[in-house]
C-alpha positions in Angstrom: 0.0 0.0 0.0 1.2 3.2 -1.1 1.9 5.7 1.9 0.0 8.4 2.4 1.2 12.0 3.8 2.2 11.7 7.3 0.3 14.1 9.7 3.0 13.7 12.5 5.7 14.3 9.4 4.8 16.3 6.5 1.8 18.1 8.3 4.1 18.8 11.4 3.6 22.5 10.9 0.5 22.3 8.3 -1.0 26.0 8.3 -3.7 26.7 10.2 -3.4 23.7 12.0 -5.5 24.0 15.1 -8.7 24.1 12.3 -7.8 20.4 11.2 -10.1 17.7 12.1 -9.9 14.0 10.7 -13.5 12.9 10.3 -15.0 9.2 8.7 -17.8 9.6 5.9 -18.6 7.7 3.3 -15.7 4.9 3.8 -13.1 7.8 4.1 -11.0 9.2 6.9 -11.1 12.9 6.0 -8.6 15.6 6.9 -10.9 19.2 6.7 -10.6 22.3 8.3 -13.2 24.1 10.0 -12.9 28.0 11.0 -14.8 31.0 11.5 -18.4 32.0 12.1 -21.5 32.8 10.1 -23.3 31.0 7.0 -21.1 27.9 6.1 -18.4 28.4 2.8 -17.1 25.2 1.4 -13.5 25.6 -0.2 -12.5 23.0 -2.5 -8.9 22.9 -4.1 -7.7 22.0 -7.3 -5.9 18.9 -8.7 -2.7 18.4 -6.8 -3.3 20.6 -4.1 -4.3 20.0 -0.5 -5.8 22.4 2.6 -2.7 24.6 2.3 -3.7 26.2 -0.7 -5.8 28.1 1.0 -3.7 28.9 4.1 -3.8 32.9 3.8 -7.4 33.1 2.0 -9.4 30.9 4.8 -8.3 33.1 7.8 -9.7 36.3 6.0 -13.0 34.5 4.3 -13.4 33.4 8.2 -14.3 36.2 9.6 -17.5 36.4 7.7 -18.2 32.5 6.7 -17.7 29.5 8.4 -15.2 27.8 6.7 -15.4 24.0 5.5 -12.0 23.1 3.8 -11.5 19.3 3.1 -8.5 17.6 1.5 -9.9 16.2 -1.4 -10.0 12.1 -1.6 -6.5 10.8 -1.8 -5.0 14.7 -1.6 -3.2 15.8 1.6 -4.3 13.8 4.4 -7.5 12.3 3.4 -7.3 8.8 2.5 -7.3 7.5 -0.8 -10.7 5.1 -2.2 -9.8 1.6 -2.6 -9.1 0.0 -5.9 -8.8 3.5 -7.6 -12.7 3.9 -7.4 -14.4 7.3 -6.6 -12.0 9.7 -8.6 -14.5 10.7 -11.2 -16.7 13.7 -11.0 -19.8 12.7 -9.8 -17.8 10.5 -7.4 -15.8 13.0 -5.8 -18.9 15.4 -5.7 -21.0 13.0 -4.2 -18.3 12.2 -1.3 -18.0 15.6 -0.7 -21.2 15.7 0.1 -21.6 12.8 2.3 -18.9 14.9 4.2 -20.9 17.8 4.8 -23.6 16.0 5.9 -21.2 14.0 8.4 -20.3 17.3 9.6 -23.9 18.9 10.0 -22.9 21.5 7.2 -25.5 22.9 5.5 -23.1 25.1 2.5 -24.3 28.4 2.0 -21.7 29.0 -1.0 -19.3 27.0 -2.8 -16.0 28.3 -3.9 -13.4 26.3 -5.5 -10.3 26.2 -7.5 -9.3 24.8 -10.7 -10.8 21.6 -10.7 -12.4 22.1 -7.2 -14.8 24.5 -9.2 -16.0 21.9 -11.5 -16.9 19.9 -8.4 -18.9 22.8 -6.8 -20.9 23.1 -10.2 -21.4 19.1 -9.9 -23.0 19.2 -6.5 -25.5 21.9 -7.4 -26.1 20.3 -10.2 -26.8 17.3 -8.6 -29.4 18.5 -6.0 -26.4 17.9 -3.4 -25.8 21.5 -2.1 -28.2 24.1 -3.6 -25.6 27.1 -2.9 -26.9 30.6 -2.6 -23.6 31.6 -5.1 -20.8 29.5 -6.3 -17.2 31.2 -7.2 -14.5 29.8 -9.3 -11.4 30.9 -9.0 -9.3 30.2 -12.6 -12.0 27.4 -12.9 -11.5 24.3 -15.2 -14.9 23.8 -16.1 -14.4 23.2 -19.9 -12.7 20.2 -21.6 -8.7 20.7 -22.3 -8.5 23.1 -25.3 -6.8 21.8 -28.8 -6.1 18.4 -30.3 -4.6 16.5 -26.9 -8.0 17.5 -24.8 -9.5 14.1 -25.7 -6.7 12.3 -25.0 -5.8 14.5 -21.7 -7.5 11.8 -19.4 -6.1 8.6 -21.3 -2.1 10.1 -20.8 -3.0 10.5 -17.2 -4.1 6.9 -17.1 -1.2 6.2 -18.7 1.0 8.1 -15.6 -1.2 6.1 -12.9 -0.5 2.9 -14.3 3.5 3.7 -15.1 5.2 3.5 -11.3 8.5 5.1 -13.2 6.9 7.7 -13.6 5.4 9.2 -10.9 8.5 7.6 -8.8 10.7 9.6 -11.2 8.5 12.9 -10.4 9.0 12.6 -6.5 12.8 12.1 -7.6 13.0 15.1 -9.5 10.6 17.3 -7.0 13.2 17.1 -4.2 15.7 19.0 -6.3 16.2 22.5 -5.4 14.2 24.8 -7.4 12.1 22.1 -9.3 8.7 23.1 -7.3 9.2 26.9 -8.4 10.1 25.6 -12.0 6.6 24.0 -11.8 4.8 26.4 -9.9 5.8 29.3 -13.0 4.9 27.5 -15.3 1.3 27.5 -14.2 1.9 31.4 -14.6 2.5 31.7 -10.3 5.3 33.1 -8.4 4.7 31.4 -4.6 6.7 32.7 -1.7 9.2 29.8 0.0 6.6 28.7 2.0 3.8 27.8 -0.3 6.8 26.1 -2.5 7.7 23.9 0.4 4.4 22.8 0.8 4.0 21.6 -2.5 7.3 19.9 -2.2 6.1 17.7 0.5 3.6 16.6 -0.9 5.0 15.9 -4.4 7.5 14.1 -2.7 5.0 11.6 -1.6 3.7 9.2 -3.9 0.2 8.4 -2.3 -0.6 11.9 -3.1 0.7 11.9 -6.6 -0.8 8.7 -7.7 -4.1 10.7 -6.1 -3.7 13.3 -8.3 -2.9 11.3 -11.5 -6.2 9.3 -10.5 -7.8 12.6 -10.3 -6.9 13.5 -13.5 -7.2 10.4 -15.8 -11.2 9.7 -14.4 -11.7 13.4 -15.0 -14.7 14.0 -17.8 -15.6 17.3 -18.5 -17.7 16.8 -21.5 -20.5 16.1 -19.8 -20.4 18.8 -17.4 -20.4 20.9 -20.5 -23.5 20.2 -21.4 -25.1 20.6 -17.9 -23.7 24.0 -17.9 -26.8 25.7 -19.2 -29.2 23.9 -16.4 -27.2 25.7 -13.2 -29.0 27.7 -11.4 -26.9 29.2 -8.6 -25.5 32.4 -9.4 -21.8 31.4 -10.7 -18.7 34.4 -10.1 -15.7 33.2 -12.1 -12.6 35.3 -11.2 -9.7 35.2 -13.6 -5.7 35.2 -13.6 -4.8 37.2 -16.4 -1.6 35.7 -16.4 -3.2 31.8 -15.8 -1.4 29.1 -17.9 -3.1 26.1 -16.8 -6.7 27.1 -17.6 -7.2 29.5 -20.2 -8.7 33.2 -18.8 -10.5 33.5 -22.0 -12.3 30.3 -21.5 -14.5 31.9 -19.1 -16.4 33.8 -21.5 -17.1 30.9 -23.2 -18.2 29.5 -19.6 -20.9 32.2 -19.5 -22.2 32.0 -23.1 -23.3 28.3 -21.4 -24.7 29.9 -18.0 -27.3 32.6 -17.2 -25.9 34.2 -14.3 -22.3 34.2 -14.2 -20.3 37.2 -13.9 -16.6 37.6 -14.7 -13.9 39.6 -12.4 -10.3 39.8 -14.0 -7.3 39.5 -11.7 -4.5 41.4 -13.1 -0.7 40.1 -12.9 -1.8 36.9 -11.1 -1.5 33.6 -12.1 -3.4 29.9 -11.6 -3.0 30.2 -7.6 -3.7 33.6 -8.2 -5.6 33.3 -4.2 -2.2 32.1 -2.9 -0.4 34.9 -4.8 -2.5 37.7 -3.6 -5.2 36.5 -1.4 -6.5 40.0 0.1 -7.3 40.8 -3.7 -8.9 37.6 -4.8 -10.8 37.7 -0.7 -12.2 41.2 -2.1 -13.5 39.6 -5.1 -15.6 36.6 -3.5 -17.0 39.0 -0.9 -18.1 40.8 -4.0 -19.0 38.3 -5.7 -20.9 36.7 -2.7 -22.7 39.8 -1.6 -23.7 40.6 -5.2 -25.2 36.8 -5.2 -26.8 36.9 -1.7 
């Protein structure tokens, strides 16, 4: 069995460590992190990540919301679902959900990240948090752009069933600079501690083959043509300088739904909340009060 991230080891000094919990729903030991008072805000990172992506953001969002931040399945500290089983969409939504409901959380918003903004959209979608708003920050709604989107999920299958590979990537990950290397070319300049962060858990291959799951059972297709049927009020805020998801792919996001609204970030990148996170706070307040 692959070994997971250590909580006495790599999450020695996890931020805001007195919010962590571990918590058992739906078959899963979760790590989340609960802070604040006030109507309940779910935060839901992207691919790769873990609770420390929002380690600046949560503290400020906190003292309006309660905040709800889970490390999704197989990311950080949450366990991983047997036999590679519940990485797809609906999957992940759905176990989210079970989560919440663990934890007596009734979400009043959704925010999420990347990917984690895709699985906001799936649960209101589903019926399985009707949010009063949901924000995406840089979110990767859409399918992958150009020739290789197709194929984006199969290559990733290809990485999860390869051990080389990702053993190669924690190899290369503990060289000096690599993380930054990685992190820029996302279009993000993190400070040294966001980079360490994201060393120790690329170091760790239970979270990388988490990620790689993540990634190959991801289908965004159908999502795409859901789109048109949400109903929550959707705020996408966008990195001008974002490499991983395309900013002008939000446009096309709101051709597809009724009430989304666009706020540009300027000079920030895909973690443009862990660049700047008083800016991109600003803008979901906005975005939230204009939706309440």
């Amino acid at each position: 069995m692959t070994r997971k991230p250590d909580w006495s080891v790599e999450g020695r000094d996890w931020p805001n460590r007195d919010a962590s919990q571990f918590v058992e729903a739906g078959g899963l030991r979760w790590h989340v992190q609960v802070m604040g008072e006030g109507p309940a805000l779910v935060l839901l990172h992207g691919t790769g990540a873990a609770t420390h992506s929002w380690r600046t953001l949560a503290p400020i969002l906190a003292q309006n919301y309660t905040i709800i931040a889970p490390d999704l399945p197989g990311h950080g500290f949450t366990e991983t679902p047997q036999h590679g089983a519940g990485f797809s969409l609906p999957q992940v939504a759905q176990g989210v959900a079970v989560l919440l409901r663990s934890l007596d959380a009734t979400p009043h918003a959704l925010l999420g990240h990347s990917a984690g903004a895709a699985i906001a959209v799936r649960m209101a979608l589903d019926g399985a948090a009707p949010p009063a708003g949901i924000v995406g920050v840089n979110a990767a709604l859409l399918p992958f752009p150009g020739p290789l989107g197709p194929w984006a999920p199969m290559l990733a299958r290809t990485l999860f069933y390869n051990p080389f590979s990702l053993s190669m990537f924690a190899h290369r990950a503990s060289r000096p600079g690599a993380i930054a290397d990685l992190m820029r070319s996302t279009g993000s300049s993190l400070d040294e501690e966001g980079l360490d962060l994201y060393a120790r858990l690329f170091r760790n291959r239970g979270h990388l083959e988490a990620t790689v799951a993540l990634m190959s059972h991801w289908g965004l297709y159908g999502l795409k043509k859901e789109l048109s049927h949400l109903r929550a009020p959707l705020a996408l805020i966008v990195g001008d300088k974002d490499r991983a998801v395309p900013p002008d792919s939000a446009y096309d996001v709101q051709l597809l739904v009724k009430h989304a609204t666009i706020a540009r970030a300027p000079g920030l990148g895909h973690l443009a909340h862990e660049e700047d996170a008083k800016t991109i706070a600003g803008l979901i307040l906005g975005a939230l009060q204009q939706a309440a």
